[in-house]
SERO-4910 file (N, C-alpha, C, O; in steps of 0.05 Angstrom, whole numbers):
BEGIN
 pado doro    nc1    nc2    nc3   cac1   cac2   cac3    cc1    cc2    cc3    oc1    oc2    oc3
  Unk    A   1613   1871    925   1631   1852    936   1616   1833    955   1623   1809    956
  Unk    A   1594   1843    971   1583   1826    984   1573   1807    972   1576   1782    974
  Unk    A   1554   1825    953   1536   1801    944   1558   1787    917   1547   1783    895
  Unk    A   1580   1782    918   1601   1757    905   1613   1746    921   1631   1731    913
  Unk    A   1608   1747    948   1614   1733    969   1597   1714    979   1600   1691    987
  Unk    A   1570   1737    977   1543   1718    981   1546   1689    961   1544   1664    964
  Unk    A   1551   1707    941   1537   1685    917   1554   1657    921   1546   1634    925
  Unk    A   1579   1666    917   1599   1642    933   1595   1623    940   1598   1602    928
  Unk    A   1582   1627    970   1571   1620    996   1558   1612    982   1571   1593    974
  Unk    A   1539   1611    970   1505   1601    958   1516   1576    943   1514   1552    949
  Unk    A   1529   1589    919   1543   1567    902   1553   1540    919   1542   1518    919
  Unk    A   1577   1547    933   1588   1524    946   1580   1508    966   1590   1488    975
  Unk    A   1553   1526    973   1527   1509    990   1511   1486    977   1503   1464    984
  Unk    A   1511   1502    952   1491   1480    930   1509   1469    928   1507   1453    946
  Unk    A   1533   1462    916   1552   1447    909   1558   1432    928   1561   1409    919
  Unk    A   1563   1433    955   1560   1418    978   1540   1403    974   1540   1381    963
  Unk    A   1522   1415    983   1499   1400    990   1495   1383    962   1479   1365    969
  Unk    A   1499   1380    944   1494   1362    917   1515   1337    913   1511   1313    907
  Unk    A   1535   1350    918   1558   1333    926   1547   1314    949   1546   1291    942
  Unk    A   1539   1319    975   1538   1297    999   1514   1288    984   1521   1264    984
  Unk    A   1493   1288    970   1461   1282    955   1472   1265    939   1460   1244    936
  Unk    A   1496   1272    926   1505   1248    899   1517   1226    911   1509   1203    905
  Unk    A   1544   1231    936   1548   1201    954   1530   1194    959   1523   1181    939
  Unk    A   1511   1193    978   1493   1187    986   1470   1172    974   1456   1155    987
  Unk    A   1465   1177    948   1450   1167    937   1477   1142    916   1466   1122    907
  Unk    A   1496   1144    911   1520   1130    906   1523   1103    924   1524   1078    921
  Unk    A   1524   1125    946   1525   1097    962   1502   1075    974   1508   1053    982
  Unk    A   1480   1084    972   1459   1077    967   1462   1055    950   1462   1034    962
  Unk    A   1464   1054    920   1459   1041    904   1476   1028    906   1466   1006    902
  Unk    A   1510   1022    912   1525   1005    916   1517    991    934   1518    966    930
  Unk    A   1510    999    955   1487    985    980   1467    965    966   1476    942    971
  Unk    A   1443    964    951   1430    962    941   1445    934    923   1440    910    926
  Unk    A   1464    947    907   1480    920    890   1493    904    910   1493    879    905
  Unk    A   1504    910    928   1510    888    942   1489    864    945   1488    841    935
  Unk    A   1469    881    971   1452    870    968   1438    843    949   1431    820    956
  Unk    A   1437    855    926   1432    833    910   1451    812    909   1446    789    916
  Unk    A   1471    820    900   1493    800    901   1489    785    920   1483    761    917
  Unk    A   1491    796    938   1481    779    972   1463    759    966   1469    736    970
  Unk    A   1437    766    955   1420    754    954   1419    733    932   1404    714    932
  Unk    A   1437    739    913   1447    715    892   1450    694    902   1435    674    899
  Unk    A   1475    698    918   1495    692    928   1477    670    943   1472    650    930
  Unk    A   1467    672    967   1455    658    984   1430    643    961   1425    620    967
  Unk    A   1416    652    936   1407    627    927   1415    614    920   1407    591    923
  Unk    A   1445    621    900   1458    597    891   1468    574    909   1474    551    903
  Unk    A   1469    584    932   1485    567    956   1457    545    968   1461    524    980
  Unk    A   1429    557    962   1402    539    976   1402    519    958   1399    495    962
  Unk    A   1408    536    926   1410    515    904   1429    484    910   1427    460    912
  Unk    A   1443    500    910   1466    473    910   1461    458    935   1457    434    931
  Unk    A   1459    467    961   1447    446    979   1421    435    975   1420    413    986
  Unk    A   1407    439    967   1379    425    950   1391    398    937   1388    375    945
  Unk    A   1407    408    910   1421    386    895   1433    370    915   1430    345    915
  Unk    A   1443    380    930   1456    362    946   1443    337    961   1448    313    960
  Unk    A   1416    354    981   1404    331    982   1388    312    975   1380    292    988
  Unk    A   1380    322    939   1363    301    936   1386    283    925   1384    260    934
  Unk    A   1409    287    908   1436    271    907   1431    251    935   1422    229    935
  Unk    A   1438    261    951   1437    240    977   1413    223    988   1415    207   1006
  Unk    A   1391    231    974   1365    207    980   1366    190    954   1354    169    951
  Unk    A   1378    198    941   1382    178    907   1403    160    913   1404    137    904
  Unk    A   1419    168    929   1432    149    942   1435    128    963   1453    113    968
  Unk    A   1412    131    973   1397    126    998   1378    100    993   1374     78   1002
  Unk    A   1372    114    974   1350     98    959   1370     77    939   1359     56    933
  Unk    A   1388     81    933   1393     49    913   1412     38    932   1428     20    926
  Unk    A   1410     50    960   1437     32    978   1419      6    989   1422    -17    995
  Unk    A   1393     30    988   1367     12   1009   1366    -12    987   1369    -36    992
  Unk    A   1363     -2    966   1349    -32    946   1371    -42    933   1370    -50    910
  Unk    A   1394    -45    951   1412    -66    944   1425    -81    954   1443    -97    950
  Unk    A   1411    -69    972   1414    -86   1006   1399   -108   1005   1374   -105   1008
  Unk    A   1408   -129   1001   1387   -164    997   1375   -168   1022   1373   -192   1028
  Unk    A   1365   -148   1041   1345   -157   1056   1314   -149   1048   1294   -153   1061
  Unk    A   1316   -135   1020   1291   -121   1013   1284   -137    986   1302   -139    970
  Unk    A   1261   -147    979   1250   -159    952   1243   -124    932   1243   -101    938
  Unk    A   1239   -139    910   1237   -117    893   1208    -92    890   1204    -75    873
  Unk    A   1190   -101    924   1177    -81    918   1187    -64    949   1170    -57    966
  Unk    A   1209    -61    951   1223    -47    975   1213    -56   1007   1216    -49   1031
  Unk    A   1205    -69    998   1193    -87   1034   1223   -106   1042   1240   -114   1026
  Unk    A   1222   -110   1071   1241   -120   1084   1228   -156   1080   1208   -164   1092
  Unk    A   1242   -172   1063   1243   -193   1059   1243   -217   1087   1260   -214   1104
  Unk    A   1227   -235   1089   1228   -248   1116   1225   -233   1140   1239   -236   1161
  Unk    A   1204   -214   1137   1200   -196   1162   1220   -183   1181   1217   -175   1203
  Unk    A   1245   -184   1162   1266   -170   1167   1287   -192   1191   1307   -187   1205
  Unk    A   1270   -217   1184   1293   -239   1202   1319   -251   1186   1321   -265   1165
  Unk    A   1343   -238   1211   1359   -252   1194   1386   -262   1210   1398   -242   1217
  Unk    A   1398   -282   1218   1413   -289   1229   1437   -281   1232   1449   -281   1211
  Unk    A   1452   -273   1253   1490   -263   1251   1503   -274   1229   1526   -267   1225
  Unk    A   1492   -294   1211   1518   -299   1195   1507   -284   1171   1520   -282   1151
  Unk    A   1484   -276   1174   1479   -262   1151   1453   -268   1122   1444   -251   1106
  Unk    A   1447   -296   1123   1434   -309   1111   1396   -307   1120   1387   -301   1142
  Unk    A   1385   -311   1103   1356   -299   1117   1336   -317   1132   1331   -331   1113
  Unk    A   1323   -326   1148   1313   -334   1171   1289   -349   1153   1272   -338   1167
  Unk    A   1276   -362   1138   1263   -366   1128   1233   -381   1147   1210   -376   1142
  Unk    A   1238   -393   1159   1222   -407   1179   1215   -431   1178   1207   -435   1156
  Unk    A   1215   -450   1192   1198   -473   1185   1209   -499   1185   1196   -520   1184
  Unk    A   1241   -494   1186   1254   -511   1182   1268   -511   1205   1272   -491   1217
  Unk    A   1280   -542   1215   1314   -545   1238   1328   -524   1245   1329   -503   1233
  Unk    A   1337   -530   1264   1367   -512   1263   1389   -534   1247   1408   -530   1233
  Unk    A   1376   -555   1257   1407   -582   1234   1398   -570   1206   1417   -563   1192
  Unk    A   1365   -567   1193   1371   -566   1166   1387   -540   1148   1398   -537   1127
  Unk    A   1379   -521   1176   1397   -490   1158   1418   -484   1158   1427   -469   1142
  Unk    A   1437   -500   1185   1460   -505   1181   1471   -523   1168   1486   -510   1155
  Unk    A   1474   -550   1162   1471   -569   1145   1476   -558   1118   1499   -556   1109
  Unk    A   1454   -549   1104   1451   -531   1083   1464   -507   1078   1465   -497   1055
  Unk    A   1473   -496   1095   1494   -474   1094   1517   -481   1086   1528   -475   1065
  Unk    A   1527   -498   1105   1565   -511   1110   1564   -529   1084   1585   -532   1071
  Unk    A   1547   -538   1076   1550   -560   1041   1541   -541   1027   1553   -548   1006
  Unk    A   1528   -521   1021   1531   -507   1001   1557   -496   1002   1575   -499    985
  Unk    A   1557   -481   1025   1583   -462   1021   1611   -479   1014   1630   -467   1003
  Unk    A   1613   -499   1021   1637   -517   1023   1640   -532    985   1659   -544    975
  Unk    A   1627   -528    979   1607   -537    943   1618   -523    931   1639   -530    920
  Unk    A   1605   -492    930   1607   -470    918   1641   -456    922   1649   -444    903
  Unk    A   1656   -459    943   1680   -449    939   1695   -475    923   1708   -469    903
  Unk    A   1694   -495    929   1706   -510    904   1705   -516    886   1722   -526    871
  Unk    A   1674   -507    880   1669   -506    841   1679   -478    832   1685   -476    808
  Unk    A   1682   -457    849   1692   -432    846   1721   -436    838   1732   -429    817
  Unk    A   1731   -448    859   1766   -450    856   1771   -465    823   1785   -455    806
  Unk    A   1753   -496    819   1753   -501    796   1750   -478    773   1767   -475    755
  Unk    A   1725   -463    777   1726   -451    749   1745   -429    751   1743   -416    730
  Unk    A   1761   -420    767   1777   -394    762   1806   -418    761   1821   -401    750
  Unk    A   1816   -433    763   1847   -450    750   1836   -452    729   1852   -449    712
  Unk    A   1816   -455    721   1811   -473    698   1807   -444    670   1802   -447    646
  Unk    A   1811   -423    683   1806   -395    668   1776   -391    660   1773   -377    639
  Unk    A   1754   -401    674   1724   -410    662   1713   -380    669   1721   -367    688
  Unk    A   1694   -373    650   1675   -351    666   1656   -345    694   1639   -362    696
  Unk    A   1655   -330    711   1646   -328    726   1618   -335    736   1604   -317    744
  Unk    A   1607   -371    737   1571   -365    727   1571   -399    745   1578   -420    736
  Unk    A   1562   -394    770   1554   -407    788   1531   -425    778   1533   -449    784
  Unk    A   1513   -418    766   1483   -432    752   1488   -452    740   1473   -471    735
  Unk    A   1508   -449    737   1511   -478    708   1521   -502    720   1527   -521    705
  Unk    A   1525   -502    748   1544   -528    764   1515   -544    768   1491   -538    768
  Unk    A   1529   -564    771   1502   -584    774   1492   -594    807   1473   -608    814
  Unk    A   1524   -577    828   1514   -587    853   1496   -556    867   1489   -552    890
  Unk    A   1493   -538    841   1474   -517    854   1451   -517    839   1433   -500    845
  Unk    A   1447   -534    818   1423   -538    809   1411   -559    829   1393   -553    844
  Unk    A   1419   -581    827   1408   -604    847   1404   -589    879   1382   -589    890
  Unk    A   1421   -581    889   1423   -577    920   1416   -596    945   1408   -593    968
  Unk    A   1425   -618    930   1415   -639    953   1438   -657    971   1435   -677    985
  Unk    A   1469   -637    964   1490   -650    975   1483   -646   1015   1475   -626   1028
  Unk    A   1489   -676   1026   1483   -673   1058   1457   -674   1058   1450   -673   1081
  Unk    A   1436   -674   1041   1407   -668   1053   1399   -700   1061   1407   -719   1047
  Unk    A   1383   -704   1083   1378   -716   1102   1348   -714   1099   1341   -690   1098
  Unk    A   1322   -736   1097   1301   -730   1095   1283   -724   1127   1260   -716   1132
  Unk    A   1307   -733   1146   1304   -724   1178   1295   -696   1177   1277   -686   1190
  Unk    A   1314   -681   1152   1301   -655   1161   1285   -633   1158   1280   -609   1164
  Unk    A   1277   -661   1138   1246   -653   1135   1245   -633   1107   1253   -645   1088
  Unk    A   1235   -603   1100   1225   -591   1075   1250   -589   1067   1268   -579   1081
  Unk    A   1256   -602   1038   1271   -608   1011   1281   -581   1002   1304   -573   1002
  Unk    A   1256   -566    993   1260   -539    978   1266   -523   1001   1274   -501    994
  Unk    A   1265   -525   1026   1270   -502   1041   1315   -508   1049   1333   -492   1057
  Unk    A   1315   -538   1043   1340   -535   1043   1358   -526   1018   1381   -520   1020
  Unk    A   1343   -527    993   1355   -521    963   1355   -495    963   1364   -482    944
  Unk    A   1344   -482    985   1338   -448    985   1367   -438    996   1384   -423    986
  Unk    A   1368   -453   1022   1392   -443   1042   1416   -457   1018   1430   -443   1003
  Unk    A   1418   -481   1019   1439   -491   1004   1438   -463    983   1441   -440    992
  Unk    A   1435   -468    959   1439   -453    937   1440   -424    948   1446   -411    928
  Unk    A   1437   -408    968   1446   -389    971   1475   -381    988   1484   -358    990
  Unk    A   1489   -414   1002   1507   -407   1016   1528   -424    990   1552   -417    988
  Unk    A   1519   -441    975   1535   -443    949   1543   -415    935   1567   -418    930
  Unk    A   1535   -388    927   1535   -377    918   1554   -362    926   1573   -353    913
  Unk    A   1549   -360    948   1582   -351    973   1602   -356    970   1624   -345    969
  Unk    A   1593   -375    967   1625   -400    974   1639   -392    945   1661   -380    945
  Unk    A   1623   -400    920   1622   -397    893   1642   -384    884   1661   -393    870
  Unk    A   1633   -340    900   1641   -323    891   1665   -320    906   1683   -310    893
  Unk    A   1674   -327    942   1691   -337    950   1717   -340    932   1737   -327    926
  Unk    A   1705   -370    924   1729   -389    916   1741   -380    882   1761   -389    871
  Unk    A   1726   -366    873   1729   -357    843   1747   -337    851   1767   -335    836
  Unk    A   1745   -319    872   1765   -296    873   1787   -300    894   1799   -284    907
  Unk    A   1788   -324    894   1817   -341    915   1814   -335    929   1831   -318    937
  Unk    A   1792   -340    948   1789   -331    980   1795   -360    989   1796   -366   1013
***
């Protein structure tokens, strides 16, 4: 009788003790899978912020190069001079000739605009003949020709797109 008491004891020791060895090593490995998961988890998440930011320098980058203060090899156009109204600083010329050339272009271009949108015409500034010429208001007082056909024809273009969309 003892020794089936013993043995018992022995048995349900091993059985114990195998039992806490099998959690333990159970829980272990669920440990273990987490873990990974964890570790998934957190690359998929480096992943997607990666995407994320090169998404946002691709964006960065065609905001920069469409920004008309930059020529097409990404340099800041006119040393980055550019006046509050917005137009680019070119040098060399009046203050009468770049304003001059501004207020008659722009004043040009919204009324050939307004013309071609009553008139149902396509949207195409190039083909007027007071932004080919550019010499409405020019004054030989003020001196370089092409530096006013520059400002003109770019504040025509304003005005242009202005007056075409009923501003």
């Amino acid at each position: 009788m003892k020794k089936n008491l013993l043995m018992k004891r022995v048995i349900t020791s091993v059985f114990a003790l195998s039992l806490l060895l099998g959690v333990g090593m159970t829980a272990s490995s669920v440990t273990q899978g987490q873990d990974r998961s964890w570790q998934r988890d957190q690359q998929r998440r480096q992943r997607q912020w990666e995407r994320e930011q090169r998404r946002r320098q691709r964006q960065d980058q065609r905001d920069w190069r469409s920004d008309g203060r930059y020529n097409n090899n990404g340099r800041y156009n006119n040393n980055g001079r550019y006046n509050s109204d917005g137009y680019p600083v070119y040098g060399g010329g009046s203050y009468d000739l770049r304003q001059t050339a501004l207020n008659a272009g722009y004043n040009e271009g919204i009324k050939e605009g307004r013309k071609d949108r009553e008139r149902g015409e396509r949207f195409e500034f190039r083909d007027e003949e007071d932004y080919r010429n550019a010499n409405t208001d020019y004054n030989s007082r003020f001196g370089n020709r092409s530096l006013y056909q520059t400002y003109f024809r770019q504040a025509f273009q304003n005005g242009y797109t202005d007056g075409y969309r009923g501003y």
